[in-house]
Every structure is written in structure tokens, then in C-alpha cells.
C-alpha positions in Angstrom: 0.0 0.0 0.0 1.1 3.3 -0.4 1.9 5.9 2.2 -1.2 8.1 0.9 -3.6 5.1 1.3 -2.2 4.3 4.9 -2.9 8.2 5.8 -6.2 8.1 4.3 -7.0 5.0 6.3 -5.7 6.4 9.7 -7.7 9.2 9.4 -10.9 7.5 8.5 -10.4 5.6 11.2 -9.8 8.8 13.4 -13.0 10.2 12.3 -14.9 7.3 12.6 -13.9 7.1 16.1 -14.6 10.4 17.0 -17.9 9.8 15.4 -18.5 7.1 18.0 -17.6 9.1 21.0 -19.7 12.1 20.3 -22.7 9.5 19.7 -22.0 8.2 23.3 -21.6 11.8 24.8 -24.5 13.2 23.3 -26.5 10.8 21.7 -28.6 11.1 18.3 -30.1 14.3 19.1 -29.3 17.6 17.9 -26.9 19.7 19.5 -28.4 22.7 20.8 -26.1 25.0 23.1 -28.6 25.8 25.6 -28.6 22.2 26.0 -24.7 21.6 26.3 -24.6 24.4 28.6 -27.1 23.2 31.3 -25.6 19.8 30.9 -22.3 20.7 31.2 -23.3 23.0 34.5 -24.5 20.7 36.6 -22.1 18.0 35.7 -18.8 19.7 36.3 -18.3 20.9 40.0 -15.0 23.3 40.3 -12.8 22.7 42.9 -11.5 25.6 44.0 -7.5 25.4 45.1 -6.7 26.5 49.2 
């Protein structure tokens, strides 16, 4: 195979990936910031340094 094909592959792979962990994250839904943002608000806590 050439080096191109191998590349092309990788990323393919990379995307498909990514693809998979945004499913899992956010589900099938559309993304809607008002959404992300409430989620995102109540999930994180900040830990504030002493």
C-alpha cells in the first residue's frame, strides 16, 4: 500500500472514532447550546484550590 492510502485510512479511522464518542456523549439528538450548557453546569463541580 502506499503511504497516501495508509494516511487516508488512519484518518478514516480517526473520524470514525470520533464519530462514535460524540454518539456516546451526546446521543442522536441535535446539539443545541442551551442544551450543552445546562448539561455541562451541573455536571462539572470546580474545585477551588486553598
Amino acid at each position: 500500500m502506499s503511504i497516501m492510502s495508509n494516511i487516508k485510512k488512519s484518518y478514516e479511522k480517526f473520524l470514525q472514532n470520533l464519530t462514535d464518542a460524540n454518539k456516546k456523549s451526546f446521543g442522536n439528538k441535535p446539539l443545541e447550546c442551551c442544551d450543552l450548557n445546562q448539561e455541562s453546569k451541573t455536571s462539572t463541580k470546580i474545585k477551588k484550590r486553598s
